[in-house]
N, C-alpha and C positions, 0 to 999 in steps of 0.2 A: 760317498759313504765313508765315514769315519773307518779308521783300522781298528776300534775299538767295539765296530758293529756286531752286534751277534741273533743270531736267533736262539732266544731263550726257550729254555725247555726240551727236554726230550720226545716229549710226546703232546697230541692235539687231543682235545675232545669234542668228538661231536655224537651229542646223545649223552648216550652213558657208557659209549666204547670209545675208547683211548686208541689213536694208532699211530704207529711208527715214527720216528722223525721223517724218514723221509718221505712221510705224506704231504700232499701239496693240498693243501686248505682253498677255499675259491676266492678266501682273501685272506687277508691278516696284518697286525702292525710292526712296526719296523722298530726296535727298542736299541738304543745306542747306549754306550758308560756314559754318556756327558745327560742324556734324558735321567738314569738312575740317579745323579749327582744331583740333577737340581729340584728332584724330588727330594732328596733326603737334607738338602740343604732347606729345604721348608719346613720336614720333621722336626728337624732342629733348630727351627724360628719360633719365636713369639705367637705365631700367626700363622692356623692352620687353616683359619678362614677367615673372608671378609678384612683379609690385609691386604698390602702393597703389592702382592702378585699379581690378584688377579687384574688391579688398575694396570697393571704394565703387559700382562695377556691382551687387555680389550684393546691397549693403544698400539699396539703390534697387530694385530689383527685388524684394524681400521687400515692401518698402513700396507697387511698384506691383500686387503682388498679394496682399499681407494676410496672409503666409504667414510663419515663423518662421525659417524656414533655407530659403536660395537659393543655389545650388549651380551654377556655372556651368562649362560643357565644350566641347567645340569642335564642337558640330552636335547637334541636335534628335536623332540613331540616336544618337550616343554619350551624350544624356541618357536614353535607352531601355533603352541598353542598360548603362548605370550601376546603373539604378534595377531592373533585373534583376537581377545582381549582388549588390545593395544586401538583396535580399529572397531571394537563398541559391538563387534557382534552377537547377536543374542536371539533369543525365541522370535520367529517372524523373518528372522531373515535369512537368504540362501546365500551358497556362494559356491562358484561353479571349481571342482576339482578335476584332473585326468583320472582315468579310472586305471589307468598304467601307472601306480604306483604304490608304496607300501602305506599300508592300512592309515599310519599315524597322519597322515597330510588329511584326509576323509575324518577319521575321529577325531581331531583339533577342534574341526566344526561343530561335533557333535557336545564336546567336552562342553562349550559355552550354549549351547542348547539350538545353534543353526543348524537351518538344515543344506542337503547337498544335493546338488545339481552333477553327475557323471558325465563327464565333457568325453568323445571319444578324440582317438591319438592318431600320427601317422603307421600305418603296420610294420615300416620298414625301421622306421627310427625310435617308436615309441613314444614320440614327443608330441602333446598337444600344436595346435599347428592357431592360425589365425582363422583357416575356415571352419575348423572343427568346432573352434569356441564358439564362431557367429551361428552355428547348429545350436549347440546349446542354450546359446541364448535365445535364438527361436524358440525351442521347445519351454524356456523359461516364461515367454513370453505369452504364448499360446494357454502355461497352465494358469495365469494370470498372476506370478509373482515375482518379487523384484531382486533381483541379485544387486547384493552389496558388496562382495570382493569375487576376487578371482584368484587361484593357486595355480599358476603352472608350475610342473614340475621338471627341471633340468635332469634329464637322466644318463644317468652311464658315465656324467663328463662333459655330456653335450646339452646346449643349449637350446630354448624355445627361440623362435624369431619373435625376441621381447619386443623391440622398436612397435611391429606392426600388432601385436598384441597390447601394448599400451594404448596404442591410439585409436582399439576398439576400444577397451574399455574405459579411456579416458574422455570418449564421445557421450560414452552412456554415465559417467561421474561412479563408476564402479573402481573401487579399491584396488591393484595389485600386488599381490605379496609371491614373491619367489620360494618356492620350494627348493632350494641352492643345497640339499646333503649330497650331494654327489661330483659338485663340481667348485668346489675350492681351488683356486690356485689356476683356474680355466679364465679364458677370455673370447669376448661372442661376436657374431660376425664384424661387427664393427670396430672389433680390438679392445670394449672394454672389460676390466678385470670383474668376474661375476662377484658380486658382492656390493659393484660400487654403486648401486642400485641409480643406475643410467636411466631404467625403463620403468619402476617398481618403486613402490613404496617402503617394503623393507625384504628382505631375503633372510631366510634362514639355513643355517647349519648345521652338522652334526660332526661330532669328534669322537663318534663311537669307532673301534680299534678296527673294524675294515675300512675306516677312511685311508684319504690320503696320508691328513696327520690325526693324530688323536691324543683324547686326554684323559683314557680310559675311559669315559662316560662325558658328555659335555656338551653343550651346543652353544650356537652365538646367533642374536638376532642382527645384522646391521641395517642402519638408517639416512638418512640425508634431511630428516624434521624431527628438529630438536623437539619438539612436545611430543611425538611418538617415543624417543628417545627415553624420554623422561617418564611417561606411562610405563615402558618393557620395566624399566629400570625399579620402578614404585611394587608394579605387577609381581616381578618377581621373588620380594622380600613382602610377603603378605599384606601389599598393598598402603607399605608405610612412607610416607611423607615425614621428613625434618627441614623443611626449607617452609621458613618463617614466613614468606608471603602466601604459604599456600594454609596456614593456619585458619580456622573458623572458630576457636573458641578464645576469644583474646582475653578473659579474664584467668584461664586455664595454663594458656602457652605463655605471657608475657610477667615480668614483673613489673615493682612499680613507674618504673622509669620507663619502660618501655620495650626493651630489652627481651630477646626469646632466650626461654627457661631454658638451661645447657639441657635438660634431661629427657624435655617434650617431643613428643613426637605424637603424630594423629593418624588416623587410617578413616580415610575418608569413601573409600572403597573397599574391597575382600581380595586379597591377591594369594600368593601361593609361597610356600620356601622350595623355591628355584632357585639358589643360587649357586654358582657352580664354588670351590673350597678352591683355598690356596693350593692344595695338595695336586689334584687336577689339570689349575690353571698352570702350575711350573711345569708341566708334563708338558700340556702345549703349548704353552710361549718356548721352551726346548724346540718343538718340532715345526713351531713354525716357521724360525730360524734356516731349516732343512725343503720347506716348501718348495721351493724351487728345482732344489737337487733330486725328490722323489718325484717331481710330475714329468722331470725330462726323461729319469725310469724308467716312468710307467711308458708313455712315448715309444721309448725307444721298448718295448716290448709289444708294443698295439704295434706297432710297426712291422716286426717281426712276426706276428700271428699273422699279420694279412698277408706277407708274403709267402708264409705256411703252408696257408690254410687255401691258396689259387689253387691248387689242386684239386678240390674237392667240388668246387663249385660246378655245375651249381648245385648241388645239393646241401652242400654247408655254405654257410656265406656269413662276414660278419656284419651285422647290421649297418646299416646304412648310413654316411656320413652328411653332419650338416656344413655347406658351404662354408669356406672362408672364417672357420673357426679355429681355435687354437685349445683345443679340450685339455683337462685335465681328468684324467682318466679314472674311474672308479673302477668300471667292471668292461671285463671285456667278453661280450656277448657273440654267440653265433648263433645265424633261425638256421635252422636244420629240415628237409623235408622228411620226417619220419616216415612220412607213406612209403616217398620213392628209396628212402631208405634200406625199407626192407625190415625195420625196428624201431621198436619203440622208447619216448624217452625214457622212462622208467630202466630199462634193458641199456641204456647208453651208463646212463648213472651208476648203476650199478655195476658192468664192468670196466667203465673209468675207475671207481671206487675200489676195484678189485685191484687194478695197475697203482693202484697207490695214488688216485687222482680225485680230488675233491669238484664239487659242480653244486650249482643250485638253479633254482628258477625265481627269475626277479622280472615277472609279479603276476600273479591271480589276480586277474582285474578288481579291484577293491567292489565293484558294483555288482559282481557274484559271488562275494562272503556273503553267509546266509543272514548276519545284522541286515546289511544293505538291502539283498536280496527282498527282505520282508518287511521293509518297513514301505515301500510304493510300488508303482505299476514298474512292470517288465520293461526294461528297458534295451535297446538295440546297439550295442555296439562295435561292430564287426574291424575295424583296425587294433582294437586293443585285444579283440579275442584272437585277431590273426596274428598278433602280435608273440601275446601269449602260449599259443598252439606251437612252437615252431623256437622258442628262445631256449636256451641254455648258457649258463654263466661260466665258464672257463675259467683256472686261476688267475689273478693277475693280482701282485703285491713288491713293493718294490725291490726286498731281498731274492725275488726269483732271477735264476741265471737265464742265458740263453738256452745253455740244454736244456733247460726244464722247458722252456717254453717247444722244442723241438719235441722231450719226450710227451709232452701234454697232445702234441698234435699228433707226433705218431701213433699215438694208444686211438686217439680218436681215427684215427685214417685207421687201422686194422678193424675198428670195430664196424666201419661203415663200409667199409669193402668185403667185409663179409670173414677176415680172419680173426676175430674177437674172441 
């Protein structure tokens, strides 16, 4: 961390109450002078969008994830739902999500009019697994229709076992696309960098301000097939084409020589204005700079929690590690038994909150929001509900010290011991 590091601001909000600085938020982003600078050094460009930033964002970002085309747009749902899109999906057709994740990965589908298949998860890990998909696909199979991609989604940091979920769905000619907002700057058991879509067709991001880095608002889709590439790319700017051989109206686009009109351009499709502004992209090509320096961090704090937090076990415990990975850390998670607790989660929250300690739950299975819920039959699935039952989010952000991570555990160890 730069000596120029600060945490801006005096106070948080969450809700419509403001509290203290020293409230500890369950995440947050890390804003340096050198990020401030090369933001205002774009205010004071030519080009507050659709210039040379953002091309030198996406080629840094390819670079920090190993991937061939990086594709940036204005929020992690609109890299979702780009890369839907991207892969032709539409009415008729399904594609199977984890029900352990936040709403936007499930609504993507919905946005282009497919429908979804609730894949359930591991309970310990929260991560779709390779048998859990070939359940869903069973049950796809059974209702008599045909899935055309698949989203696993990488949570916490950690990764699905992509390899062997590729090669169910690469048997069946089903699509996969990574659900990658939580694990930027991570690498899966096999060592590669997630992003560089080893397993996957394309992976998506998020650079909203509890990532690791952020662009205040932002996401990036990356790829390894140059025609996907080029669909996000068209997608994302209302579905415009200026590249002369994709033209269809040649008495319109050409002059008489031959020659494409400087001014033409066609929309051969309907796309959206995704695009993410200069203003944003200098924000994260800044922090992506810093990737590496916040994920050993985070690291070195997930480290510290678990050695915290042996104490408690087992009644708290942090979620479950997957082999031979090397995560970048989003959130650092404990299932908690509230029975043998003696209290409820609601009652932890609140007097964490009270010690000046922020928490959340990440995630209400997407397939009992009441959308989901009503639009088909009841569906079963007991690792994501046990998942569910029993998580709570713990701060974890890279400006956190050690004592914070000791006073986070201590408040919780009083509360679960009965001195709260």
């Amino acid at each position: 961390m730069s000596n120029g590091s600060r945490r801006r601001g005096c106070t948080h909000w969450l809700g419509t109450a403001a509290v203290s600085e020293n409230f500890l938020p369950y995440g947050r982003q890390t804003i340096d002078d050198d990020d401030v600078a090369s933001v205002v050094e774009v205010l004071r460009s030519d080009y507050l969008t659709t210039g040379p930033v953002g091309a030198e964002m996406e080629t840094a970002f390819r670079a920090a994830t190993g991937s061939h085309h990086a594709v940036s747009c204005s929020s992690g749902t609109a890299a979702l739902h780009l890369a839907a899109l991207a892969l032709g999906l539409g009415e008729g057709d399904w594609a199977i999500v984890p029900s352990l994740t936040f709403v936007a990965t499930a609504n993507a589908m919905r946005f282009v009019g497919a429908d979804v298949i609730f894949c359930d998860v591991d309970p310990d890990t929260g991560l779709m697994t390779p048998e859990t998909l070939e359940v869903a696909l069973v049950a796809a199979r059974s209702a008599g229709v045909w899935v055309k991609a698949v989203f696993p989604v990488q949570l916490n940091g950690q990764c699905c076992d992509m390899a062997a979920i590729r090669q169910i769905s690469q048997d069946k000619g089903i699509a996969v696309v990574e659900d990658a907002c939580h694990t930027l700057g991570g690498r899966d058991m096999e060592g590669a960098r997630v992003g560089a879509c080893s397993h996957s067709d394309m992976a998506c991001f998020s650079l909203h301000p509890v990532k690791v880095i952020t662009a205040g608002e932002g996401g990036v889709v990356t790829t390894n097939d140059m025609e996907l590439a080029g669909k996000l790319e068209a997608l994302r700017n209302h579905g415009i084409q200026r590249e002369p051989g994709t033209f269809s109206n040649a008495e319109l686009a050409f002059d008489e020589y031959g020659a494409a009109n400087p001014w033409y351009y066609e929309m051969p499709e309907i796309g959206f204005n995704y695009r993410l502004s200069d203003i944003h992209a200098a924000l994260a090509l800044s922090q992506i700079a810093k990737l590496e320096a916040f994920t050993a961090r985070r690291r070195t704090l997930v480290a510290r929690y678990d050695a915290a937090l042996a104490g408690l076990t087992p009644i708290v415990r942090p979620f479950a590690r997957m082999p031979g990975q090397n995560p970048a850390w989003h959130l650092y998670v404990v299932l908690i038994d509230f029975e043998a607790a003696g209290v409820s989660r609601a009652q932890v929250m609140n007097q964490l909150r009270e010690a000046g300690i922020g928490t959340q739950v990440h995630y209400l299975p997407v397939h009992r929001q009441p959308y989901y819920a009503e639009r088909g039959e009841p569906v079963d699935l007991p690792g994501a509900d046990a998942y569910y039952a029993r998580a709570l989010s713990l701060p974890l952000f890279t400006t956190m010290s050690d004592d914070d991570v000791d006073r986070v555990v201590g408040a919780l160890t009083d509360i679960i011991e009965g001195r709260g």
